[in-house]
N, C-alpha and C positions, 0 to 999 in steps of 0.2 A: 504494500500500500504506500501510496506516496499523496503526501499532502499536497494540497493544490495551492495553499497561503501557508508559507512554514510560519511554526510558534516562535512568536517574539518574547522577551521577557522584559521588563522595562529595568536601565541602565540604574546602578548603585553609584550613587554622588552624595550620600554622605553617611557619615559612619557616627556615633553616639557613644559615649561608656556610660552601660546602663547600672551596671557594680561594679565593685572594685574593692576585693580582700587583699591585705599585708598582713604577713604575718613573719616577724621579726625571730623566734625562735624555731623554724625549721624555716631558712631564709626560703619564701617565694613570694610571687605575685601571681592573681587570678584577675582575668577582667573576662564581662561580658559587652560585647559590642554589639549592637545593631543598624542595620541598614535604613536608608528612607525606605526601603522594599519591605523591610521586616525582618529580613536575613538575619540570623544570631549567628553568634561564632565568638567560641568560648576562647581565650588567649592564658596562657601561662608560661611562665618563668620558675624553675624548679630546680634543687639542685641534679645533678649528675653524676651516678658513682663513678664513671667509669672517667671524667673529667671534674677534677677537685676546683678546679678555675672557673667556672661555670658560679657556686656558689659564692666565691672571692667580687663576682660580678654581680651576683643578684646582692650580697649587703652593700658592695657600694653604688647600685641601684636604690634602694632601700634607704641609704644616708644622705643620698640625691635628693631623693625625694621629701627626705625627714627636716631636711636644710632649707628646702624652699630654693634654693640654686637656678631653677628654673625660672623665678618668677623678676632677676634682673634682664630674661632675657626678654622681659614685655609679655609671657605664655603662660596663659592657664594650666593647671596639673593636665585636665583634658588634652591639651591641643599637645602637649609636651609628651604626654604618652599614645597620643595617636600618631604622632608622628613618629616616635618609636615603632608603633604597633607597622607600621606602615612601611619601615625601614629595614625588619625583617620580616616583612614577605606574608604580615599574616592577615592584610587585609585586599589582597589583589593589587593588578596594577592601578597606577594613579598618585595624585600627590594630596598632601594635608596645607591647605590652607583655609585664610575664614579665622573669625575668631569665636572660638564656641563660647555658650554658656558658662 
């Protein structure tokens, strides 16, 4: 069978963090994002047995963000971790800008 009008899906242009858990003594991050579409897509940051530097990254992640560091750079925690989220690959192609909520 072949469609005569192929299914379109309407284009994701922007992305949300709708939670967002730290937890400082088994260093990680969890975030839930969403799309204007609805889309979710769960995001974390965790350690890694098998790579000890991974956690060395997630508390100075974690002290980044405890510092507020981000915010002489003019950036919301949102826009500062969407942009992260964005920079490794976990939110599709495209860029972060806009200044969110």
């Amino acid at each position: 069978m072949t469609l005569a009008t192929p299914a379109t899906f309407p284009s994701i242009t922007t992305w949300e963090i709708v939670s967002l858990a730290l937890d400082r003594e088994a260093p990680s991050l969890k975030a839930m994002v969403r799309s204007n579409t609805g889309e979710r897509r769960a995001i974390r940051y965790g350690p890694n047995d098998d790579d000890p530097s991974v956690e060395v990254a997630i508390r100075a992640g974690l002290k980044f963000i405890n510092d507020g560091t981000f915010r002489p750079q003019g950036k919301t925690l949102q826009q500062w971790l969407l942009e992260k989220f964005a920079q490794d690959g976990h939110l599709g192609p495209g860029s972060v800008t806009g200044t969110p909520d």
